[in-house]
N, CA, C and O of each residue as an XYZ file, in Angstrom:
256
protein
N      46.861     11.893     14.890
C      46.546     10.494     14.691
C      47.452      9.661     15.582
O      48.668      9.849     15.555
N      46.701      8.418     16.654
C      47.711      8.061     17.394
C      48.145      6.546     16.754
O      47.418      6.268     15.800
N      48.648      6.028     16.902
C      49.037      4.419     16.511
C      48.549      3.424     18.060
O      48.645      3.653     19.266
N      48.245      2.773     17.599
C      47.151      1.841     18.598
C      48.113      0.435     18.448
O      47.559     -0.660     18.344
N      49.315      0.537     18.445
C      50.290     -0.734     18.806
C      50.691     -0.362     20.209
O      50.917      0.679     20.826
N      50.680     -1.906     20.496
C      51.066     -2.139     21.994
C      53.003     -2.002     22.377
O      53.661     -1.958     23.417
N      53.321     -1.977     20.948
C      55.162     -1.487     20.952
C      55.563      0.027     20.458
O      56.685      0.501     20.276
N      54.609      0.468     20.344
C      54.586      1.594     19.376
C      55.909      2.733     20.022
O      55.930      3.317     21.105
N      56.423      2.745     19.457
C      57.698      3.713     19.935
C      59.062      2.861     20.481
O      60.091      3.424     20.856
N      58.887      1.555     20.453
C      60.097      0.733     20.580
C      60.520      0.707     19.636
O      60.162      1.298     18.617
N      61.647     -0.219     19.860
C      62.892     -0.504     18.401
C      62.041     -1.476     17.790
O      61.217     -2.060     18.495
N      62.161     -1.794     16.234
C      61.923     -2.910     15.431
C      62.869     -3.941     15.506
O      62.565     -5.130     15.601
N      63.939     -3.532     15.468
C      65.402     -4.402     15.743
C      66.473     -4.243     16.742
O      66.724     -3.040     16.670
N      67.016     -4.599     17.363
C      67.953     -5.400     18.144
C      68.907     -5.811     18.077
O      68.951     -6.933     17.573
N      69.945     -5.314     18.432
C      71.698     -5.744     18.104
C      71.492     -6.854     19.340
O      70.788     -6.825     20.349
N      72.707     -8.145     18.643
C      72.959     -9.171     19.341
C      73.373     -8.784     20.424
O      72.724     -9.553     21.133
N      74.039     -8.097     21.222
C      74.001     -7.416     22.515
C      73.000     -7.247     23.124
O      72.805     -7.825     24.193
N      72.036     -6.323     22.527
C      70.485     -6.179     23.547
C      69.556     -6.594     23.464
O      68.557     -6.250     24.095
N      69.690     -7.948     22.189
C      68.263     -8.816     22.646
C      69.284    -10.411     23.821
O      68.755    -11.472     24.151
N      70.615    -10.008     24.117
C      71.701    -11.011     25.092
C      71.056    -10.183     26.394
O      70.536    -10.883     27.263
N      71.058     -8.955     26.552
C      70.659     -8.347     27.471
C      69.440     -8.584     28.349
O      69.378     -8.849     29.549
N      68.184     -8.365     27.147
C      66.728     -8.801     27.464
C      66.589    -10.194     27.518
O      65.858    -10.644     28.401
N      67.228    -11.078     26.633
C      67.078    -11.944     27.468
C      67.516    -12.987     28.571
O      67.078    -14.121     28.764
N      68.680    -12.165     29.362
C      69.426    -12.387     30.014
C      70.479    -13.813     30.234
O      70.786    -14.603     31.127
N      70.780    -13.548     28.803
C      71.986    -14.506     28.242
C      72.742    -13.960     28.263
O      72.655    -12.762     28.535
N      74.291    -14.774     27.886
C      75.390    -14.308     27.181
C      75.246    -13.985     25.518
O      74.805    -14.753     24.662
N      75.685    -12.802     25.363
C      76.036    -12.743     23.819
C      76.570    -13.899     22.846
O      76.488    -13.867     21.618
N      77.130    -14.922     23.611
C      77.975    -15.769     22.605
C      76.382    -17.093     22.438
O      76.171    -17.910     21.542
N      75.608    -16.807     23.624
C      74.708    -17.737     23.739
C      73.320    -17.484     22.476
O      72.797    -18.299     21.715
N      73.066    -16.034     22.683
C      72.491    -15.892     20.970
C      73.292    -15.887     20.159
O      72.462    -15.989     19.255
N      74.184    -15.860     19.654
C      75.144    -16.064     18.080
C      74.852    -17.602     18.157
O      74.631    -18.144     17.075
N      74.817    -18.428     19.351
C      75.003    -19.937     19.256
C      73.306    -20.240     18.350
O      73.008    -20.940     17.382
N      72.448    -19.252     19.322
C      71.200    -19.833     18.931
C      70.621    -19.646     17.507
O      69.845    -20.381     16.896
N      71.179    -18.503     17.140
C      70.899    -17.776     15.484
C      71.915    -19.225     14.669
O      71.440    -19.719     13.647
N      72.976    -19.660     15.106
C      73.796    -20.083     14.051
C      73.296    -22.060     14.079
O      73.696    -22.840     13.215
N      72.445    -22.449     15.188
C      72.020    -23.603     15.403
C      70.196    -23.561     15.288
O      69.547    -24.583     15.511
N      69.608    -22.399     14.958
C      68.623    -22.241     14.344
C      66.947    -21.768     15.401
O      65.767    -21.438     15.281
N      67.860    -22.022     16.236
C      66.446    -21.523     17.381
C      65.837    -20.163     17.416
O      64.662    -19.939     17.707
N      67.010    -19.000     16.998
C      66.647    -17.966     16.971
C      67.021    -17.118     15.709
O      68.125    -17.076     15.167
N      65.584    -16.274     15.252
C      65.973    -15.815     13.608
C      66.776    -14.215     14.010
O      66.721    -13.438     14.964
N      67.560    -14.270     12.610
C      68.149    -13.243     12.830
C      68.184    -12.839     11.453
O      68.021    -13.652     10.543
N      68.456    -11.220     11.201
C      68.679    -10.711      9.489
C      69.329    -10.156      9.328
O      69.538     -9.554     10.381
N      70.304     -9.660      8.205
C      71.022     -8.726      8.191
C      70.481     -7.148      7.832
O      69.555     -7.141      7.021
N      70.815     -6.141      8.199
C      70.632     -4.785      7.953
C      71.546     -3.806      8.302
O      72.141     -3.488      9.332
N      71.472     -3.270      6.727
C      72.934     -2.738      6.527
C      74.495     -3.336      7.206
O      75.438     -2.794      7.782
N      74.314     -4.106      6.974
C      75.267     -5.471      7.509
C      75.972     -5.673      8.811
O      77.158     -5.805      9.113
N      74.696     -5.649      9.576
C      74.754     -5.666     11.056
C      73.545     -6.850     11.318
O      72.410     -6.963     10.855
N      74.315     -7.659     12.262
C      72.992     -8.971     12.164
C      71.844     -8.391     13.295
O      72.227     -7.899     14.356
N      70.931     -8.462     13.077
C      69.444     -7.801     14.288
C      68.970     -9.114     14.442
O      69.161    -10.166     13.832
N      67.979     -8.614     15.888
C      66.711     -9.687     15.888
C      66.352     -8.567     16.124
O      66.687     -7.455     16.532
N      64.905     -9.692     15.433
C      63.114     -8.128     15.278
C      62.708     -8.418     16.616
O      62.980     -9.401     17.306
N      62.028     -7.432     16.874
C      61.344     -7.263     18.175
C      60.488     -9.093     18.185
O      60.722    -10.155     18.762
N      59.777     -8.746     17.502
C      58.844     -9.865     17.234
C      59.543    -10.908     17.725
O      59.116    -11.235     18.833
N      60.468    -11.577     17.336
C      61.182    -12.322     17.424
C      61.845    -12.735     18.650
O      62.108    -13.886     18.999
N      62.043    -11.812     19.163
C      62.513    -11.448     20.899
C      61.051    -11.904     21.794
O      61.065    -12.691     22.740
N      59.646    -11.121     21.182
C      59.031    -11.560     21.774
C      58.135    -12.939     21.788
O      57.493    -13.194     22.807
N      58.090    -13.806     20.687
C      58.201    -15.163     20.430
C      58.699    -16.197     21.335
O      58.063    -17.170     21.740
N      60.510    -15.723     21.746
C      61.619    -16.567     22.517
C      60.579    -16.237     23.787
O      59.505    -16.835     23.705
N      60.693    -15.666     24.551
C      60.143    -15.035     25.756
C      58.470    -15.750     25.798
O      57.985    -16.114     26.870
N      58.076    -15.816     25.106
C      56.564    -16.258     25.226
C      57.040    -17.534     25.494
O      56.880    -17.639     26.710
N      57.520    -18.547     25.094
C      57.700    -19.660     25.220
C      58.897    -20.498     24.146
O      59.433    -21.595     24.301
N      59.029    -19.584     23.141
C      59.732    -20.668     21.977
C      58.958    -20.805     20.788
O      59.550    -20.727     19.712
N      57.340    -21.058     20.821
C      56.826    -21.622     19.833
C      56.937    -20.835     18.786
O      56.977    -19.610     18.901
N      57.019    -21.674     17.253
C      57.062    -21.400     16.402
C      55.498    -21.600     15.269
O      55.535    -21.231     14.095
């Protein structure tokens, strides 16, 4: 059985490092954006992520 997602085998989540990476910011520049609200972030197992989704949202344009 195959899975018919267009991410299928990527990460779901994202350490503040490699969604700074992808989107070719500084790290301190997403902590700014998670903590001033532009960009969502969650905790798991108490490490803050962004979801893929979320990464790909910023990149599309921003809209919410």
């Amino acid at each position: 059985m195959t899975k018919n997602s267009p991410d299928a085998g990527g990460p779901a989540f994202y350490s503040l490092a490699d969604a700074a990476w992808i989107l070719g910011v500084d790290r301190d520049e997403v902590s700014r954006a998670i903590r001033v609200g532009t960009l969502r972030a969650e905790r798991r197992r108490s490490r803050l992520v962004i979801s893929a989704a979320e990464l790909r949202r910023v990149l599309d344009g921003g809209a919410r």
